[in-house]
N, CA, C and O atoms as a Tinker XYZ file with bonds, in Angstrom:
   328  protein
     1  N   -116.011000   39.905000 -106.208000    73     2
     2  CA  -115.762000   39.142000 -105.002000    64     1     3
     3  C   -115.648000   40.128000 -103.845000    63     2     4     5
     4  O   -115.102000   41.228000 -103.926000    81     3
     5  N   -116.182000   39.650000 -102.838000    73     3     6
     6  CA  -116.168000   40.745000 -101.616000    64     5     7
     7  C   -115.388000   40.597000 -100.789000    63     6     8     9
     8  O   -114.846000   39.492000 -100.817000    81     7
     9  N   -114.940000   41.547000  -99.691000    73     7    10
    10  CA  -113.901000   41.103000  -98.837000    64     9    11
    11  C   -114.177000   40.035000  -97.890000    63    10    12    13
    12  O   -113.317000   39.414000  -97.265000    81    11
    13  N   -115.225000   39.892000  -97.837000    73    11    14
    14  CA  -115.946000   38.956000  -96.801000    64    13    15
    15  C   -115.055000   37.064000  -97.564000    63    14    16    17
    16  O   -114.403000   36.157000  -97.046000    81    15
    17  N   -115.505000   37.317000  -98.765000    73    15    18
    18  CA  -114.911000   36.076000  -99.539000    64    17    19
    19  C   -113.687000   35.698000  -99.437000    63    18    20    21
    20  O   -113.257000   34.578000  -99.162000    81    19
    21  N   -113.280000   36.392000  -99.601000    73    19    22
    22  CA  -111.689000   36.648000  -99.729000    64    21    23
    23  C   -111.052000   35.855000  -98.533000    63    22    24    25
    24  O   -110.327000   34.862000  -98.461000    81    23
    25  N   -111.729000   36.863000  -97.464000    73    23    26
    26  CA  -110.800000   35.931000  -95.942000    64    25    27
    27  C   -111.280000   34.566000  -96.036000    63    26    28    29
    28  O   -110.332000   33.890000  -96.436000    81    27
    29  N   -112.422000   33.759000  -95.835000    73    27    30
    30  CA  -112.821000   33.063000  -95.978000    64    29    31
    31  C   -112.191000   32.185000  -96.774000    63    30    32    33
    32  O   -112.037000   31.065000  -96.286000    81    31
    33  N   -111.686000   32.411000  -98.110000    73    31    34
    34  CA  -110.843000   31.589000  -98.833000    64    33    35
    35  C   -109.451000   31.405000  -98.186000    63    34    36    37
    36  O   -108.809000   30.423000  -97.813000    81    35
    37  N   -109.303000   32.337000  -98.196000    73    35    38
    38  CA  -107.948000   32.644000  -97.320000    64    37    39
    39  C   -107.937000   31.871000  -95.857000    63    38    40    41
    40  O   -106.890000   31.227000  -95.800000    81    39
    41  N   -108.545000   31.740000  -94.924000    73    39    42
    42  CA  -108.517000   30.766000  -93.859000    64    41    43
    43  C   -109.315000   29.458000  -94.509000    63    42    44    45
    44  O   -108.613000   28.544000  -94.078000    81    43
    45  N   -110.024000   29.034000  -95.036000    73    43    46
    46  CA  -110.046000   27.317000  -95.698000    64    45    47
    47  C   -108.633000   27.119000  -96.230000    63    46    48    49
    48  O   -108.097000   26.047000  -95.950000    81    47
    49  N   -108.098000   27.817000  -96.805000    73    47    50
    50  CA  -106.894000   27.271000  -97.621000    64    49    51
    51  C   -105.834000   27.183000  -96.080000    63    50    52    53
    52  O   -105.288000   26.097000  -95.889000    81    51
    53  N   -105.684000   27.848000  -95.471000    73    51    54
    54  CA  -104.329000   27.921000  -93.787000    64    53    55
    55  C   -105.123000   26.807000  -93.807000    63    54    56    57
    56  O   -104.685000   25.972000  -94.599000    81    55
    57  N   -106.199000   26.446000  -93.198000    73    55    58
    58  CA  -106.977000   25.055000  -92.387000    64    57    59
    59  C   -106.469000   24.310000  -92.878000    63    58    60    61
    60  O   -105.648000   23.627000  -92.265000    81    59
    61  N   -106.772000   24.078000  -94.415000    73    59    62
    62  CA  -106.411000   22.718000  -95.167000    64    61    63
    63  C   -105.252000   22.642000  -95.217000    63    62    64    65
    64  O   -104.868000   21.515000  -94.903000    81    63
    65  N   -104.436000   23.351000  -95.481000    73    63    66
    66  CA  -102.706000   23.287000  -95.590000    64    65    67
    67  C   -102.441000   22.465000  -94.609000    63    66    68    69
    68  O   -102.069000   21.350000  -94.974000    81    67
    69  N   -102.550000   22.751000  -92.843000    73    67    70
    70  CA  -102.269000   22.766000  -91.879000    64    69    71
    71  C   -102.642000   20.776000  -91.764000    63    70    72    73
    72  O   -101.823000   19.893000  -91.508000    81    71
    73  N   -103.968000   20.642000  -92.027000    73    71    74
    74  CA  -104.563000   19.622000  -91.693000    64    73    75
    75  C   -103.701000   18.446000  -92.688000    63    74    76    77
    76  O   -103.285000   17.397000  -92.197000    81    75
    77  N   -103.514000   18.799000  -94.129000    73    75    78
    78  CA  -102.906000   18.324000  -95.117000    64    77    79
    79  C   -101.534000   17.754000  -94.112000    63    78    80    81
    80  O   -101.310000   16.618000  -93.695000    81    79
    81  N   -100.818000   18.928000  -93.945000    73    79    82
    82  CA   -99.079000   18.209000  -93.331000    64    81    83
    83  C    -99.364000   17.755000  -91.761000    63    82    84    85
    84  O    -98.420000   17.220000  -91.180000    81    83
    85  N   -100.263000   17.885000  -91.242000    73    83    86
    86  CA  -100.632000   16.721000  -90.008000    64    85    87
    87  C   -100.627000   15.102000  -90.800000    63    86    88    89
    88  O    -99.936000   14.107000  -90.581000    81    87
    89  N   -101.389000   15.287000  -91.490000    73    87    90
    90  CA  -101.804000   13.977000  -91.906000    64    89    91
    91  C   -101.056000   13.116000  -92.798000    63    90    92    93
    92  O   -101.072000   11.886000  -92.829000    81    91
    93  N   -100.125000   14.255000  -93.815000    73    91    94
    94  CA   -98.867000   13.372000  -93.954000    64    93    95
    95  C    -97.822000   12.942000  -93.101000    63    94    96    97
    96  O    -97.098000   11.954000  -92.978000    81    95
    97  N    -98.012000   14.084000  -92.532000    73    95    98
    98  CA   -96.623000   13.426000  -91.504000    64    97    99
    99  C    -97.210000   11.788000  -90.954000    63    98   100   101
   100  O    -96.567000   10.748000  -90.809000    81    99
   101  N    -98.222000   11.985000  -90.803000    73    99   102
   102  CA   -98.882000   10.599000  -90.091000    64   101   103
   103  C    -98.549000    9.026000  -90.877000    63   102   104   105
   104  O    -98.094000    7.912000  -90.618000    81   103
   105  N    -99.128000    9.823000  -91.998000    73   103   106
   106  CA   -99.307000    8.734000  -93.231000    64   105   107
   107  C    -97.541000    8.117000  -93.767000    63   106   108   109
   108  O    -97.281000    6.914000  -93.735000    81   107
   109  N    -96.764000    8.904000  -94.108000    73   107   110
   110  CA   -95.436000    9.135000  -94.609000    64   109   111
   111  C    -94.064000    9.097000  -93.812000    63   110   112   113
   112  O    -92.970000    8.580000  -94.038000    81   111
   113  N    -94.534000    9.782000  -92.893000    73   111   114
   114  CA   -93.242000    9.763000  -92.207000    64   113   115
   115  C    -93.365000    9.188000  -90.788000    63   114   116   117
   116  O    -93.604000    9.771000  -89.731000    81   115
   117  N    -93.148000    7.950000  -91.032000    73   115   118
   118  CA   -93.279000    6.861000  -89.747000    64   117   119
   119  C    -92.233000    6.613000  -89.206000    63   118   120   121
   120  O    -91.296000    7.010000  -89.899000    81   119
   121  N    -91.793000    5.946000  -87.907000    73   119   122
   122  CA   -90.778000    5.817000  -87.191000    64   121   123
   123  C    -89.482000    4.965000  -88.002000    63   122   124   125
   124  O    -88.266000    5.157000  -88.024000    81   123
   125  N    -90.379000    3.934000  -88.651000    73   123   126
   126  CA   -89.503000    3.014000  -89.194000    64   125   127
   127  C    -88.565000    3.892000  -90.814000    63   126   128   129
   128  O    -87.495000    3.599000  -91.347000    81   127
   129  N    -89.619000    5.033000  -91.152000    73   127   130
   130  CA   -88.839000    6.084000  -92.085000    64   129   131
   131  C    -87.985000    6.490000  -91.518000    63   130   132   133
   132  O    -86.964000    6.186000  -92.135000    81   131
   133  N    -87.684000    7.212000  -90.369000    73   131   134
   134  CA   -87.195000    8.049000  -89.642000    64   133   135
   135  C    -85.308000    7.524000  -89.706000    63   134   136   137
   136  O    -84.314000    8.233000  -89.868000    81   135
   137  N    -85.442000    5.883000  -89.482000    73   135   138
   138  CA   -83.878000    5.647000  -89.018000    64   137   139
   139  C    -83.462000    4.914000  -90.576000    63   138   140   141
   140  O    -84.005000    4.177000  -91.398000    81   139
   141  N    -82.363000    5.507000  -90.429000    73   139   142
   142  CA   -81.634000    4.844000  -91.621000    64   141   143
   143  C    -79.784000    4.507000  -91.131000    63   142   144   145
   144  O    -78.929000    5.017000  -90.407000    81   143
   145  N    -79.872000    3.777000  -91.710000    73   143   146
   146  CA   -78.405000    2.985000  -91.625000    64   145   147
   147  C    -77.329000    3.478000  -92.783000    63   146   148   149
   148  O    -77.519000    3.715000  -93.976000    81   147
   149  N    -76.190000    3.539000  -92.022000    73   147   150
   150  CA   -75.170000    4.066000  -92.688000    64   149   151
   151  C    -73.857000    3.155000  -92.396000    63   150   152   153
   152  O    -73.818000    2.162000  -91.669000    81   151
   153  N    -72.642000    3.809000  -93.239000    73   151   154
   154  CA   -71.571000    2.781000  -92.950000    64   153   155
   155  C    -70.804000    3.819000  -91.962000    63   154   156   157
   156  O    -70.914000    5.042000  -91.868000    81   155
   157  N    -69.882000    2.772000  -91.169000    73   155   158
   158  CA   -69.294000    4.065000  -90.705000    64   157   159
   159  C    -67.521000    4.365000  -91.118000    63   158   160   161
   160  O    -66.858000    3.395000  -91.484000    81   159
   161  N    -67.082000    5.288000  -91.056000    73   159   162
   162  CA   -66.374000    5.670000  -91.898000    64   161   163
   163  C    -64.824000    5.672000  -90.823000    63   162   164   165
   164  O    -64.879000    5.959000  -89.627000    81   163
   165  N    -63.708000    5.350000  -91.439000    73   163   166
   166  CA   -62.485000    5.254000  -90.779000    64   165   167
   167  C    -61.746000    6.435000  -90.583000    63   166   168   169
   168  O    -61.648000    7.105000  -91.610000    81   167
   169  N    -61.297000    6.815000  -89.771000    73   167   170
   170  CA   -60.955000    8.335000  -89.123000    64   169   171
   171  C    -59.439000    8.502000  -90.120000    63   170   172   173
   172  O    -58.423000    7.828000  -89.950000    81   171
   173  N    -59.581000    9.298000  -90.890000    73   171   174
   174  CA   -58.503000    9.854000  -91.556000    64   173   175
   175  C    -57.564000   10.822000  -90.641000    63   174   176   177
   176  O    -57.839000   11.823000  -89.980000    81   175
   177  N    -56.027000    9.943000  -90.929000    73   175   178
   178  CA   -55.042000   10.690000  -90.608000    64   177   179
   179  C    -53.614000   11.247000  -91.277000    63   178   180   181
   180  O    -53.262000   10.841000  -92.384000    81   179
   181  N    -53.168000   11.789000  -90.849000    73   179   182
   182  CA   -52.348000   12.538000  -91.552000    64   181   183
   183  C    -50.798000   11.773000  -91.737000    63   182   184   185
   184  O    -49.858000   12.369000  -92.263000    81   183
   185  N    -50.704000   10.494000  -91.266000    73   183   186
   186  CA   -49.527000    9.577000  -91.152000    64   185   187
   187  C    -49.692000    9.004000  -92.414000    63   186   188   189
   188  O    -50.764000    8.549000  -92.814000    81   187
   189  N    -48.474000    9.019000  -93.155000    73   187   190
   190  CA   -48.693000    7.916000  -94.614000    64   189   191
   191  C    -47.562000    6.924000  -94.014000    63   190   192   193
   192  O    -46.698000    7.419000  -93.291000    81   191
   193  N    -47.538000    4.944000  -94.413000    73   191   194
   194  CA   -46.504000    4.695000  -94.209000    64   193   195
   195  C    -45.876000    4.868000  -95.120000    63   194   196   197
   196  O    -46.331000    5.490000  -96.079000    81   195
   197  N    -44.383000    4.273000  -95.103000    73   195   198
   198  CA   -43.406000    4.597000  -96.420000    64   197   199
   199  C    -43.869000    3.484000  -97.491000    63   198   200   201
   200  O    -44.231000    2.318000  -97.335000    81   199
   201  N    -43.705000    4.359000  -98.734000    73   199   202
   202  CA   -44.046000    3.169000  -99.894000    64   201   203
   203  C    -42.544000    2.245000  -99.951000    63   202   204   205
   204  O    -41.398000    2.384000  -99.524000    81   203
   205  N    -43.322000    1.226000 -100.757000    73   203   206
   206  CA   -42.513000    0.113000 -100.643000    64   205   207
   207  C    -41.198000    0.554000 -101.796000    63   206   208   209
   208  O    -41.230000    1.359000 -102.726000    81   207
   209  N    -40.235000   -0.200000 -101.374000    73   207   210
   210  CA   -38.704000    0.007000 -101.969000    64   209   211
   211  C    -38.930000   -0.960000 -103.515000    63   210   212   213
   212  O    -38.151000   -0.523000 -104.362000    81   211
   213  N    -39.401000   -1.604000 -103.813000    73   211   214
   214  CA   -39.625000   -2.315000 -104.380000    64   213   215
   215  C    -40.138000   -1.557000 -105.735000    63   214   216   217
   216  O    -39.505000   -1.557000 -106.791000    81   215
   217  N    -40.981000   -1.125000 -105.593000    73   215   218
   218  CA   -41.783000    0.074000 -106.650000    64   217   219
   219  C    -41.178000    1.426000 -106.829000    63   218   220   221
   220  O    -41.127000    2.069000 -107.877000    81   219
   221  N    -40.631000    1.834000 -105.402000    73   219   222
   222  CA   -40.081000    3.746000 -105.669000    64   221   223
   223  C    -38.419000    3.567000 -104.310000    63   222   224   225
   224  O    -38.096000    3.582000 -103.123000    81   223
   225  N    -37.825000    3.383000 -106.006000    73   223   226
   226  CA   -36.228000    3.203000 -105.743000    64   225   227
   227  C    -35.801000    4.538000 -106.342000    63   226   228   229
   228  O    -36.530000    5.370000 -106.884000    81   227
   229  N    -34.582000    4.586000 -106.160000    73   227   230
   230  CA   -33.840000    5.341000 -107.241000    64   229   231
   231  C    -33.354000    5.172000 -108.358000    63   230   232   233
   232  O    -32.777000    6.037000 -109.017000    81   231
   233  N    -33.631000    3.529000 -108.815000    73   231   234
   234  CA   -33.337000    2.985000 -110.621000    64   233   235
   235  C    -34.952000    2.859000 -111.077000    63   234   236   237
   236  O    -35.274000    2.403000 -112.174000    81   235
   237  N    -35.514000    3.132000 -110.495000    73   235   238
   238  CA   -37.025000    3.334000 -111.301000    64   237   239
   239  C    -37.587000    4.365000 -112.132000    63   238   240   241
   240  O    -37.310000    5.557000 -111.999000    81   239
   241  N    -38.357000    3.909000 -112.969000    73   239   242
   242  CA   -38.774000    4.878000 -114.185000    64   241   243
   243  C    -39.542000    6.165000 -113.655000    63   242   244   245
   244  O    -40.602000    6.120000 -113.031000    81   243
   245  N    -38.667000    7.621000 -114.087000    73   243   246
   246  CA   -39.925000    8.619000 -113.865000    64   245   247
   247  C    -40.323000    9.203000 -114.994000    63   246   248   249
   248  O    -39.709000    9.742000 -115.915000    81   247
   249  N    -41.915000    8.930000 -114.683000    73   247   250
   250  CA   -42.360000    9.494000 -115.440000    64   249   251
   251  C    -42.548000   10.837000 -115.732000    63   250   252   253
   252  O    -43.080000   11.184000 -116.786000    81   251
   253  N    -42.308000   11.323000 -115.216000    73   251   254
   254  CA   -42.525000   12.750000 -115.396000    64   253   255
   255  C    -41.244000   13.635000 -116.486000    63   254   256   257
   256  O    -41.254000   14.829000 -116.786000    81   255
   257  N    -39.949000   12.284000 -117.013000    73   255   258
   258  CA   -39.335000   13.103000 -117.664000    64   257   259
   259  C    -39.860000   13.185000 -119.147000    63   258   260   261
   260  O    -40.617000   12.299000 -119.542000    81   259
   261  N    -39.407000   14.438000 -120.167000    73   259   262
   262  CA   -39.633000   14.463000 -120.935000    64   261   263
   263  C    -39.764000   13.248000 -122.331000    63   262   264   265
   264  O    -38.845000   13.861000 -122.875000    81   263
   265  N    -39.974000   12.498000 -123.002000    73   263   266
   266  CA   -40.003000   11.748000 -124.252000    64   265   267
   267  C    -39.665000   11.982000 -125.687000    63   266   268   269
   268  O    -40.442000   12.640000 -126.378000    81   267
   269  N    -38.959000   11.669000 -126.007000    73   267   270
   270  CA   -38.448000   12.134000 -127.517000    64   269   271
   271  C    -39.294000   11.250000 -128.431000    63   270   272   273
   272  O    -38.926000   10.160000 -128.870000    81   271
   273  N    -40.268000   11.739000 -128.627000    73   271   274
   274  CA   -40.853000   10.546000 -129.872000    64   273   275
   275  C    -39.947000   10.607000 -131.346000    63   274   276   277
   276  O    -39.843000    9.654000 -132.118000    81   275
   277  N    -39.285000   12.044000 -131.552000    73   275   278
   278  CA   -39.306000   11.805000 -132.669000    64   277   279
   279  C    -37.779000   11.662000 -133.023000    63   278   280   281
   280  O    -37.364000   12.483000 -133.841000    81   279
   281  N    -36.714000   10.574000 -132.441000    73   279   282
   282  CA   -36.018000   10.352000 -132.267000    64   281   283
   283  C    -35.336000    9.613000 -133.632000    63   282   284   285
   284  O    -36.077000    8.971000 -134.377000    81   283
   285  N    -34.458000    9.687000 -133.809000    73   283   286
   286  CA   -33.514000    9.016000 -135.586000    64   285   287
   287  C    -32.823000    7.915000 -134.913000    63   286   288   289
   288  O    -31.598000    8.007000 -134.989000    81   287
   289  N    -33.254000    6.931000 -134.294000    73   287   290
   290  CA   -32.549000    5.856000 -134.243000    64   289   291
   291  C    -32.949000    5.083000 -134.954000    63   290   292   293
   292  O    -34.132000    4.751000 -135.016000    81   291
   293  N    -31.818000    4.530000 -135.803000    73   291   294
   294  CA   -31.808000    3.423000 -136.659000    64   293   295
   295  C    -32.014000    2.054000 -136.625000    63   294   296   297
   296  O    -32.520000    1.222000 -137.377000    81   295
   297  N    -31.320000    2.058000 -135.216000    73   295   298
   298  CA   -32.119000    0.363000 -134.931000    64   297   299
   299  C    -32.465000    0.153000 -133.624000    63   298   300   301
   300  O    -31.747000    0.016000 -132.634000    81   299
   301  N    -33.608000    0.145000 -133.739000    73   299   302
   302  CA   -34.871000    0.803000 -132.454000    64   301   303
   303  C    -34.346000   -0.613000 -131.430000    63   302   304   305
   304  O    -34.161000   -0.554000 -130.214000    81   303
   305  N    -34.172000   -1.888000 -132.332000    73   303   306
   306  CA   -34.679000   -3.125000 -131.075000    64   305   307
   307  C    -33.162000   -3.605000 -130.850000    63   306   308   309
   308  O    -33.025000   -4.769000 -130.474000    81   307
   309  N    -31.884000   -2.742000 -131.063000    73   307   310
   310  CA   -30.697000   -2.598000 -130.801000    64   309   311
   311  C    -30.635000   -2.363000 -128.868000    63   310   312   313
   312  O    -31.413000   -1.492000 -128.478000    81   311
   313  N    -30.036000   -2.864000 -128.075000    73   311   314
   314  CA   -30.322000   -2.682000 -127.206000    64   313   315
   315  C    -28.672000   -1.609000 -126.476000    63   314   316   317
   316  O    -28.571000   -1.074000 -125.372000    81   315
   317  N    -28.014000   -1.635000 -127.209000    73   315   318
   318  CA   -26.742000   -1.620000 -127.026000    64   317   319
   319  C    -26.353000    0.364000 -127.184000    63   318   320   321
   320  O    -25.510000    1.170000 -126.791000    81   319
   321  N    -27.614000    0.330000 -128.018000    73   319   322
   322  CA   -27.851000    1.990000 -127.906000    64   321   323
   323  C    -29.059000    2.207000 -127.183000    63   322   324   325
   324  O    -29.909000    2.908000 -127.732000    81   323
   325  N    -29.273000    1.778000 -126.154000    73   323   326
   326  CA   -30.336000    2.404000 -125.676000    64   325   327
   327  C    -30.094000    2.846000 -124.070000    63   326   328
   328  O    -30.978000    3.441000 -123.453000    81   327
């Protein structure tokens, strides 16, 4: 192959590339592609209100304390030891 070839391949292939993404853009990416719809989103702030008294008292269950599963009580549905 000669150098003469070479460029020659080399500028058909730039041409066509070039001509190729003209013509998609034409074909593909149309105005009505272009816009798209979104939701719009509520501005986060840094205020929490207070949770309700109802759910987070001070006689409410935490979970976070430890559990004894493996506990020797004798009469589990005794309420009088619990």
């Amino acid at each position: 192959m000669k150098q003469k070839d070479l460029s020659i391949i080399i500028v058909v292939a730039f041409l066509s590339a070039i001509v190729s993404f003209l013509i998609s853009n034409k074909l593909f990416v149309t105005a009505e592609n272009r816009q798209q719809k979104v939701e719009v989103v509520d501005v986060i702030v840094a205020d929490f209100n207070e949770p309700s008294k109802r759910y987070f008292n001070a006689e409410s269950i935490n979970p976070t304390q430890n559990s004894q599963l493996n506990s020797t009580n004798q009469t589990p549905f005794n309420a009088s030891t619990q």
